[in-house]
C-alpha positions as CSV (number, residue, x, y, z in Angstrom):
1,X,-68.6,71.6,225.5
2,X,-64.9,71.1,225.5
3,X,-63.3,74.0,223.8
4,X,-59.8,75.1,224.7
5,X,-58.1,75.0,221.3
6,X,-60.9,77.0,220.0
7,X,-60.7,79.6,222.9
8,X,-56.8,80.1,222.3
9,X,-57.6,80.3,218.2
10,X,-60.4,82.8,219.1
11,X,-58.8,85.3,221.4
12,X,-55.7,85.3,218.6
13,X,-57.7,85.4,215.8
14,X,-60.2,88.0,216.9
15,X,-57.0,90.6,218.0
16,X,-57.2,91.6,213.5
17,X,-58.7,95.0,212.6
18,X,-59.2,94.1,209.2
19,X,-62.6,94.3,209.0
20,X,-63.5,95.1,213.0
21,X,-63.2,99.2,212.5
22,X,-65.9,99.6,210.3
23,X,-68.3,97.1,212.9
24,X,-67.3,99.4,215.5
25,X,-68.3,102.0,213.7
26,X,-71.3,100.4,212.5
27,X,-72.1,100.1,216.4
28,X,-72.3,104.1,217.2
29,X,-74.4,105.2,213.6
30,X,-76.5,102.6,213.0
31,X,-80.1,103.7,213.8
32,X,-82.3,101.6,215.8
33,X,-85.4,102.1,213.9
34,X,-88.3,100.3,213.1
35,X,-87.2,97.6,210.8
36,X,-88.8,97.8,206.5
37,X,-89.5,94.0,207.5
38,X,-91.4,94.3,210.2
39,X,-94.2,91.5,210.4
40,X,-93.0,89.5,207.3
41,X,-92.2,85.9,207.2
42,X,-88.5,85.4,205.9
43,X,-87.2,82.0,204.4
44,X,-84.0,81.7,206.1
45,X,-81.7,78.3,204.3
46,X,-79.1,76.9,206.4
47,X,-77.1,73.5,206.5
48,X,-77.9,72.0,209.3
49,X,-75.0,69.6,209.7
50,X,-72.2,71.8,210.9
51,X,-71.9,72.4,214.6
52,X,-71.7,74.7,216.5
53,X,-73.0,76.6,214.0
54,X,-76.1,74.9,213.0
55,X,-77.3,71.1,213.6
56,X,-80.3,69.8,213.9
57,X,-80.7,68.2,217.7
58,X,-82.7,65.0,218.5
59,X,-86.0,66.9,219.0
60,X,-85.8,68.1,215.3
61,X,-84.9,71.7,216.8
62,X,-82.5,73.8,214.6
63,X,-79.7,74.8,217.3
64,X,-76.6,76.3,217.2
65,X,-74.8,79.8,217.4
66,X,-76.5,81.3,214.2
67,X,-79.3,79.8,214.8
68,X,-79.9,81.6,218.4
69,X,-78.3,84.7,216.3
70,X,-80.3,84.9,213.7
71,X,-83.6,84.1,215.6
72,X,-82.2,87.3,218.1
73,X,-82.0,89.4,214.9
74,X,-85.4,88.3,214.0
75,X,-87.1,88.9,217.3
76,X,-85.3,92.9,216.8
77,X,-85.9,93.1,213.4
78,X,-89.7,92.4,214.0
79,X,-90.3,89.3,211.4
80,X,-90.6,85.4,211.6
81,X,-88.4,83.1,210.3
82,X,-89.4,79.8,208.2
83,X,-86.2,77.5,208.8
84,X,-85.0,75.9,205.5
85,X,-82.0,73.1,206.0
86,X,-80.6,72.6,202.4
87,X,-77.2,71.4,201.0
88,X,-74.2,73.5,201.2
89,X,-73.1,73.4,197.8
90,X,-75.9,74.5,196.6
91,X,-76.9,76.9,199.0
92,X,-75.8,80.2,197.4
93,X,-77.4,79.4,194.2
94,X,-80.7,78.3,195.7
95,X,-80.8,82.0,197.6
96,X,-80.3,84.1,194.4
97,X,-82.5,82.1,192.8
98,X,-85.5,83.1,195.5
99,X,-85.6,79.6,197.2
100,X,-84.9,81.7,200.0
101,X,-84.8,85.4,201.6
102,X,-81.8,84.8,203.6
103,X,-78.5,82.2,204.0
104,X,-77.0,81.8,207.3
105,X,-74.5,79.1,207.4
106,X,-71.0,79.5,209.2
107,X,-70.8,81.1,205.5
108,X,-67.4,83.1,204.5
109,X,-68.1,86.6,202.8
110,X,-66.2,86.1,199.8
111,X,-65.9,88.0,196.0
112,X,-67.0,85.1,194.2
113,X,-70.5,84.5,196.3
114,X,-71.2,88.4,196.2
115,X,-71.6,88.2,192.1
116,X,-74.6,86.4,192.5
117,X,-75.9,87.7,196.7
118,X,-75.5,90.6,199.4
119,X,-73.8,89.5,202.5
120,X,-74.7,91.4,206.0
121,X,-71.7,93.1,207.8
122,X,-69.6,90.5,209.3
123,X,-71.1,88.6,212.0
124,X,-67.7,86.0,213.2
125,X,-64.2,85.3,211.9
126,X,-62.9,82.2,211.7
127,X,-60.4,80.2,210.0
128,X,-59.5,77.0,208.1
129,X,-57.8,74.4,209.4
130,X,-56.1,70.8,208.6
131,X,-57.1,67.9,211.2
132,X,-55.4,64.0,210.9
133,X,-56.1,60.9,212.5
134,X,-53.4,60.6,215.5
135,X,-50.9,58.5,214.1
136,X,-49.9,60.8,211.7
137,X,-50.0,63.7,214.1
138,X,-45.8,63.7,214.4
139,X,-45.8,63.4,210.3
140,X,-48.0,66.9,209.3
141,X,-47.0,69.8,210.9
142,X,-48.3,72.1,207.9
143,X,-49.7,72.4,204.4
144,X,-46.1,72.0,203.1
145,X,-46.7,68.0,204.7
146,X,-49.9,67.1,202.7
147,X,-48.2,66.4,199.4
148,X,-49.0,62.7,198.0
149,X,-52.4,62.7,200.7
150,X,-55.8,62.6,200.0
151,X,-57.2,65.5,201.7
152,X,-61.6,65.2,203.0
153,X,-63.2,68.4,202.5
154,X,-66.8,69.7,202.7
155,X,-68.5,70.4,199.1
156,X,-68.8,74.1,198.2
157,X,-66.8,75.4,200.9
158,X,-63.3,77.7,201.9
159,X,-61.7,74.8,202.6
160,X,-62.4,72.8,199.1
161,X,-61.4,76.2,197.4
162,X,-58.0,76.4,199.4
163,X,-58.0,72.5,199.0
164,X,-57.9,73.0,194.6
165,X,-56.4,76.4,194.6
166,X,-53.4,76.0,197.0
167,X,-52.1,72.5,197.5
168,X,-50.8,70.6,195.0
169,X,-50.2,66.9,194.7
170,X,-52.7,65.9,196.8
171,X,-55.9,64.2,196.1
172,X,-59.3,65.8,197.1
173,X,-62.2,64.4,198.0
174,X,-65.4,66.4,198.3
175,X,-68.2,65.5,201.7
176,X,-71.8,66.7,201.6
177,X,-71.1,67.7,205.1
178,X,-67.8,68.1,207.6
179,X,-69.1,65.1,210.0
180,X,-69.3,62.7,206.9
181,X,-65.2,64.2,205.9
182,X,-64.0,63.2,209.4
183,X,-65.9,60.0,209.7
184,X,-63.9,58.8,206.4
185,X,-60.9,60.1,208.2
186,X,-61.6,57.8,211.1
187,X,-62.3,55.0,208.6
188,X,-59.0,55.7,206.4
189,X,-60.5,56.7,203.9
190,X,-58.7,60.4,203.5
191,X,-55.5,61.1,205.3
192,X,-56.6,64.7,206.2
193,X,-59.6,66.7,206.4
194,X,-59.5,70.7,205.6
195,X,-62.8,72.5,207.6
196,X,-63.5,75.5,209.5
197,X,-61.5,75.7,212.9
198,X,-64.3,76.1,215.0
199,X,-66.6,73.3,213.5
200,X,-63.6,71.1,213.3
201,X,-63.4,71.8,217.4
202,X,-66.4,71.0,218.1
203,X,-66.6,67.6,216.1
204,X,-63.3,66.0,217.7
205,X,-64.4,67.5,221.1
206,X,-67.5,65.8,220.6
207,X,-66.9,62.6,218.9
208,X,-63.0,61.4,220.8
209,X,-64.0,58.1,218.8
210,X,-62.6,59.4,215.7
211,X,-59.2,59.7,217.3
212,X,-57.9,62.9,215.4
213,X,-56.3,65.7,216.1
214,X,-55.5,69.8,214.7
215,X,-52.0,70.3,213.1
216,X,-50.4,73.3,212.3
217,X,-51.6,77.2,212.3
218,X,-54.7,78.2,210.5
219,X,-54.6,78.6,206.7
220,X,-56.5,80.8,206.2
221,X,-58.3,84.0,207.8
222,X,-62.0,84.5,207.3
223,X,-65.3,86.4,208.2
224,X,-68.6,84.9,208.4
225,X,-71.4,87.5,206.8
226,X,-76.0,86.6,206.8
227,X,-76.0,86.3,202.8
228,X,-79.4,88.0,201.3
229,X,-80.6,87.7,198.2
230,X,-79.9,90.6,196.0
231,X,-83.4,91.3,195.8
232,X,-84.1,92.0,199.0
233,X,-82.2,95.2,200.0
234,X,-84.6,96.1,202.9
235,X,-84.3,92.6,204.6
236,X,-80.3,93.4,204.2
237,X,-80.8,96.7,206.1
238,X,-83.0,95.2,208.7
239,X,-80.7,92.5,209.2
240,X,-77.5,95.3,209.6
241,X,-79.0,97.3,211.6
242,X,-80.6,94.4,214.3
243,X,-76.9,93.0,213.9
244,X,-75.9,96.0,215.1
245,X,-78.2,96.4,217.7
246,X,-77.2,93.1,219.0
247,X,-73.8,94.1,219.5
248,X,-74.6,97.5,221.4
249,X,-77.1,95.7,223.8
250,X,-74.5,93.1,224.6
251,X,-76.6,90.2,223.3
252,X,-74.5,89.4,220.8
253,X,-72.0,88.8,223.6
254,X,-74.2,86.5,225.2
255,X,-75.0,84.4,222.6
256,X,-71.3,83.8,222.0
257,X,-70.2,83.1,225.5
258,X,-73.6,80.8,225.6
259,X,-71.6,78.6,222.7
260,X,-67.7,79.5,222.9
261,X,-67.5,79.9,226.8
262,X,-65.4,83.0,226.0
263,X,-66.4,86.5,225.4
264,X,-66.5,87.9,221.4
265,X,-63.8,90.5,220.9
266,X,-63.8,94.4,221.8
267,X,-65.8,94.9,217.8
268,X,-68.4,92.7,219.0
269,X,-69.2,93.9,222.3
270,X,-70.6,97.2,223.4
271,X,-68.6,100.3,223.6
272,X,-67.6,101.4,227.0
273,X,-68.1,105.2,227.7
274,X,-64.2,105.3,227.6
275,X,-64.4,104.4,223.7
276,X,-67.8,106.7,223.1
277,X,-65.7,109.1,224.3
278,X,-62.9,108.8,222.3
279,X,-64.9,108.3,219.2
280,X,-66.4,111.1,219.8
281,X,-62.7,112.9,220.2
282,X,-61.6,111.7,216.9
283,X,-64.8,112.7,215.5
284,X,-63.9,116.5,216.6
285,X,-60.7,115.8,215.3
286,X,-61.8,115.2,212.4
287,X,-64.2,118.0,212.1
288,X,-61.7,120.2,212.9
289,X,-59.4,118.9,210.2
290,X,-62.3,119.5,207.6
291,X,-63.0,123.3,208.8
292,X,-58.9,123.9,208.7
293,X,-59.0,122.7,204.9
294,X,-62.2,124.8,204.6
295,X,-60.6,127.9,205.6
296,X,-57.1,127.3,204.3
297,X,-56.4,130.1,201.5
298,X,-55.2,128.4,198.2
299,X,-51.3,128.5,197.4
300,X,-50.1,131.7,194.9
């Protein structure tokens, strides 16, 4: 797979602590006990139409990143999982309403979703960004350039909510899935199409035929979490804790390099005895801290 832009947006995006210190800290006091779920057979939904993430191959397979993470999380975890490819748009909906256990979908943790679901600790970040057909390359350098376009965007997704919520004067039009919003870009239908950075990649990598390219910096920064249904707090735990067993064993690493031919940032790969040990320093340091206070006499 052909992947350079998505290497560069990677190692760039993946330098933010935003979210990263508390999955590093996840890392060093998680336990690694036996999972509440152990033996169970979980209904996981995905859409199965947005590579790398998930697809479908032509063996009727489920493949993709979080598909090989989620089945790793399983194996830890101890349960089986019952695939489930369902529509995007309606994904969120279906899970809170107990269609299934568990959403994993190249999905952004956002405030809106968690009113109705649970989301695991972040798994991925990623981004939005705007793609046009090559002759109109030199003519959008930005979001400031779409004005008077019709912008493709998948239904239910980041990038139809940054579509409404932050452009104005264009015209949107919703796709069941990202492969059907770029093939009405090839066919002239739309003038630019608004998807996640690393799916939108992986389609022009793979399909030159559409003859489109990436404009512009990312719009957006986001994190990909497993959504759970809200009530299923022990398959949450379970899935936190394999998550972050995954990181600490370095399979998580694998995984990643297997699909992005790079290797995840520092958060996401084991800790090195240098950072145990200064965890473990700042740990003091903050124990010492506490016993000061403790000790300090109060002010007359």
């Amino acid at each position: 797979m052909q992947r350079r832009t998505l290497v560069l947006l990677l190692l760039g995006i993946m330098a933010l602590g935003m979210v990263f210190p508390v999955m590093a800290a996840t890392q060093s006091t998680q336990p690694n006990r036996a999972s509440q779920v152990e033996g169970e057979v979980i209904r996981v939904g995905t859409d199965a139409a947005y590579p790398p993430f998930e697809e479908i191959d032509e063996d009727g397979e489920y493949v993709g990143f979080d598909i090989d993470l989620m089945e790793a999380i399983a194996e830890d975890a101890g349960f089986e999982i019952e695939w489930v490819n369902a529509p995007f748009d309606t994904i969120f909906t279906a899970l809170s309403e107990g269609e299934f256990d568990a959403v994993i979908s190249a999905s952004t943790i956002t405030e809106e979703r968690e009113e109705i679901i649970d989301f695991s600790d972040p798994y991925f970040v990623s981004s939005q960004s705007i793609s046009v057909g090559l002759d109109m390359e030199e003519m959008v350098a930005g979001p400031e350039d779409l004005e008077g376009l019709r912008i493709g965007v998948q239904l239910g997704t980041t990038g139809e909510i940054y579509a409404n919520e932050e452009l104005e004067g264009v015209e949107i039009f919703p796709f069941d899935t990202a492969p059907l919003a770029f093939q009405a870009l090839a066919e002239g239908e739309v003038d630019a199409v608004i998807v996640d950075t690393p799916t939108t990649e992986e389609i022009l990598a793979t399909n030159p035929e559409l003859e489109a390219v990436v404009v512009g910096d990312p719009l957006t920064e986001e994190f990909y979490g497993i959504a759970v249904n809200e009530d299923y707090p022990e398959l949450l735990e379970a899935i936190n804790i394999s998550l972050a067993n995954l990181i600490e064993d370095g399979t998580y690493a694998e995984i990643f390099e297997d699909w992005f031919d790079v290797q995840p940032s520092e958060d996401f790969r084991p800790m090195d005895e240098e950072d145990m040990e200064d965890e473990d320093m700042d740990d003091e340091d903050m124990e010492d801290m506490e016993d000061m206070e403790a000790t300090e006499e109060p002010a007359s």
